[in-house]
C-alpha positions in Angstrom: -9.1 9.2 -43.3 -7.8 6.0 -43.0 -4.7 6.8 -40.5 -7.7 9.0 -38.7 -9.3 6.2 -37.5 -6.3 4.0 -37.1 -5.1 6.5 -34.8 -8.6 6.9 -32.8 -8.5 2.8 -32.2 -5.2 3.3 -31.2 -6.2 6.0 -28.8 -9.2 4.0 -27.1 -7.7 0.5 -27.0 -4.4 1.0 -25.2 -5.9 2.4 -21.9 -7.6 -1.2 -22.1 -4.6 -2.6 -23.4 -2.5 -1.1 -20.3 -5.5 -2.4 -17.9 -5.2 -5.8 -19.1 -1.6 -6.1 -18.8 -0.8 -4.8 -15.2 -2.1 -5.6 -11.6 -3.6 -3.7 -8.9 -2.9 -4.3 -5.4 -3.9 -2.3 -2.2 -2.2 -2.5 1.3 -2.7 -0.2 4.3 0.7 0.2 6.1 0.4 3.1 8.0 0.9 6.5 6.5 0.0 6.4 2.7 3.0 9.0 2.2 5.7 6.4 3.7 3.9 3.0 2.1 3.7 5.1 -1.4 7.9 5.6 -1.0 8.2 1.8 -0.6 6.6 0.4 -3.3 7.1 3.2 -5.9 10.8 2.0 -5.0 9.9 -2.1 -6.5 11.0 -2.8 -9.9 7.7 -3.4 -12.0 5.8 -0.8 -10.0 4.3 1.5 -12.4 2.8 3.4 -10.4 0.9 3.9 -6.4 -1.7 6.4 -5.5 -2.1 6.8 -1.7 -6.1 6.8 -0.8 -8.8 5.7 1.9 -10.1 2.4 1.9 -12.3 0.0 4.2 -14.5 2.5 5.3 -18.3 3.5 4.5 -18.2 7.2 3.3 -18.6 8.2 -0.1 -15.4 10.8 -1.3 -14.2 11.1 1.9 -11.8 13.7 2.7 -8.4 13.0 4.9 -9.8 15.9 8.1 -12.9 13.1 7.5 -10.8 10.3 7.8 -8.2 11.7 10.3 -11.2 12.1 12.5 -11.5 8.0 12.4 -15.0 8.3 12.1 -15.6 7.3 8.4 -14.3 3.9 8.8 -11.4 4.3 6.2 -8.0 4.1 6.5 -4.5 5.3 5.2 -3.5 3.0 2.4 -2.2 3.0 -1.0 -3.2 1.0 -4.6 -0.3 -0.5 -6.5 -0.2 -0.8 -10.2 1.9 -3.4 -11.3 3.5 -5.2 -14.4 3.0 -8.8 -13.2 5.8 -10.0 -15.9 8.5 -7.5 -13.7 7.2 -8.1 -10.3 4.8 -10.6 -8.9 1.9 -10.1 -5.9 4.1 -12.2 -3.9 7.3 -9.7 -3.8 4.7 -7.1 -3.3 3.8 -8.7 0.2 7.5 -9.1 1.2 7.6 -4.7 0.4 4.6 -4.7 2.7 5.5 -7.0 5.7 8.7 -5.1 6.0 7.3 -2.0 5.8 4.7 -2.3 8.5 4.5 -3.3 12.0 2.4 -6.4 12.0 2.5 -6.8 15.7 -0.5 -4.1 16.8 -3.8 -3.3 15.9 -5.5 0.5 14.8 -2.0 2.0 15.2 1.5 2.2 13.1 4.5 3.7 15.0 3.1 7.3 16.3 -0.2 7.4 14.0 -2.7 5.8 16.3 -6.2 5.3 15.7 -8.4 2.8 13.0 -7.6 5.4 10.3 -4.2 3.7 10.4 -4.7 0.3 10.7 -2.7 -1.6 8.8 -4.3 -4.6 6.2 -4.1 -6.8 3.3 -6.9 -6.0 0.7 -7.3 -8.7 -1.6 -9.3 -8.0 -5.2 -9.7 -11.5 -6.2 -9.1 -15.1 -4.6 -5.5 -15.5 -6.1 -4.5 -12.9 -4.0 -6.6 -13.7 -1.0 -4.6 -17.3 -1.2 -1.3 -15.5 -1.7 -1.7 -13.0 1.3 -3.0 -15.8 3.7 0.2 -18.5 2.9 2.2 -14.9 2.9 1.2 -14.6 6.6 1.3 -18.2 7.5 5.3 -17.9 6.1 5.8 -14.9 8.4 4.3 -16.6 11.5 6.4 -19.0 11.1 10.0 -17.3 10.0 9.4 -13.6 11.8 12.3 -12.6 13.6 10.5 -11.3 16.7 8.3 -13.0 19.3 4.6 -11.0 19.3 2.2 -12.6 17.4 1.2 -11.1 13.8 -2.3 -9.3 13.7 -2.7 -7.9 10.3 -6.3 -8.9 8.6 -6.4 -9.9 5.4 -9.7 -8.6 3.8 -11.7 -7.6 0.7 -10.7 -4.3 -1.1 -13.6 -2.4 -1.3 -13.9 1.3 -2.9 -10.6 3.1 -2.6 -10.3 6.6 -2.7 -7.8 8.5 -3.6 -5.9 11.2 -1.5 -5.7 14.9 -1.9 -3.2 15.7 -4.5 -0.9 16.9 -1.6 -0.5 14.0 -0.3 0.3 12.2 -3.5 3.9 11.5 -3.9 4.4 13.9 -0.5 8.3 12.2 0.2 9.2 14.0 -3.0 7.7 16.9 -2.9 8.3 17.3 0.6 11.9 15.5 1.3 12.7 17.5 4.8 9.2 17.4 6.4 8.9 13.6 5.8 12.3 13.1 6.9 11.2 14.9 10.0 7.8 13.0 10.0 9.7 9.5 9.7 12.6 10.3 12.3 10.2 12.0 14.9 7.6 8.6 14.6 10.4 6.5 14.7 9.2 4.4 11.9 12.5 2.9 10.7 13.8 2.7 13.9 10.7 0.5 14.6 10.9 -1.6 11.6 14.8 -2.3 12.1 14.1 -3.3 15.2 11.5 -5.9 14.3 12.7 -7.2 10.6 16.8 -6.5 11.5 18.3 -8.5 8.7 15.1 -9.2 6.8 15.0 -5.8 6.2 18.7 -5.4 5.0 18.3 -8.1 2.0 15.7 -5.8 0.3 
């Protein structure tokens, strides 16, 4: 009886446990199948669910969201193990994985629904994302000026299950997806060497 409820504690603290000890970070880069392949690719990343976020709509679905009028858009939530990766190499993953340079759009995807942004869940972060951007304005390798917001994360909700972990399940369309948007082209073209040391 003893082991019984050993094994029950067990079963209800390590959920907590696992809580505690990881980080949660949420970005909008675009398409949530291309900024889920980036960051599930970080050492320390345990894992990233691609979702809606920043809009009003309760549950929304992605036709709701495609349509641009629930005020959501494309992004993903990070778990983390903050002793294998910190918040800070998370921003680097998302700066050169986005193009910072224009507003409601990311390579062919145009429209709010992919607007890309920083959503900070506590003022650690908040600090971390604003001197992150303040290092980029003043290092980027290109000339147009960076817009991305830095903002509160509010409710996120996750995709479909299609469109979790879609670059796997779905290598040849998303490689047709990515080469037909031009999306690496893109971000070679603005981070060029930046890009190479990750």
């Amino acid at each position: 009886m003893l082991r019984l409820i050993l094994a029950l504690l067990l079963a209800v603290s390590a959920p907590a446990a696992l809580a505690q000890s990881t980080g949660k970070a949420t970005f909008a880069a675009g398409c949530f199948w291309c900024a889920e392949e980036a960051f599930e690719k970080v050492p320390g990343v345990v894992s990233v669910v691609s979702g809606y976020t920043g809009g009003s709509k309760q549950k929304p679905t992605y036709e709701e969201v495609s349509s641009g009028s629930t005020g959501h858009t494309e992004s993903v939530e990070v778990t983390y193990d903050p002793t294998k990766v910190s918040y800070e190499a998370l921003l680097t993953t998302f700066w050169l994985n986005h193009d910072p340079t224009v507003k409601d759009r990311q390579f062919c995807d145009v429209g709010s629904q992919y607007r890309p942004s920083i959503f900070y869940h506590n003022s650690e972060q908040k600090r971390l994302a604003e001197a992150s951007r303040a290092y980029w304005e003043k290092h980027k390798p290109f000339k147009e000026p960076i817009m991305t917001p830095i903002v509160a994360a509010t409710q996120f909700w996750p995709a479909e299950v299609y469109h979790q972990n879609y670059y796997k399940k779905n290598p040849l369309r998303y490689k047709f997806y990515t080469s037909g948007c031009g999306r690496y082209t893109r971000l070679d073209q603005l981070w060029g060497a930046e890009r190479r040391k990750k």
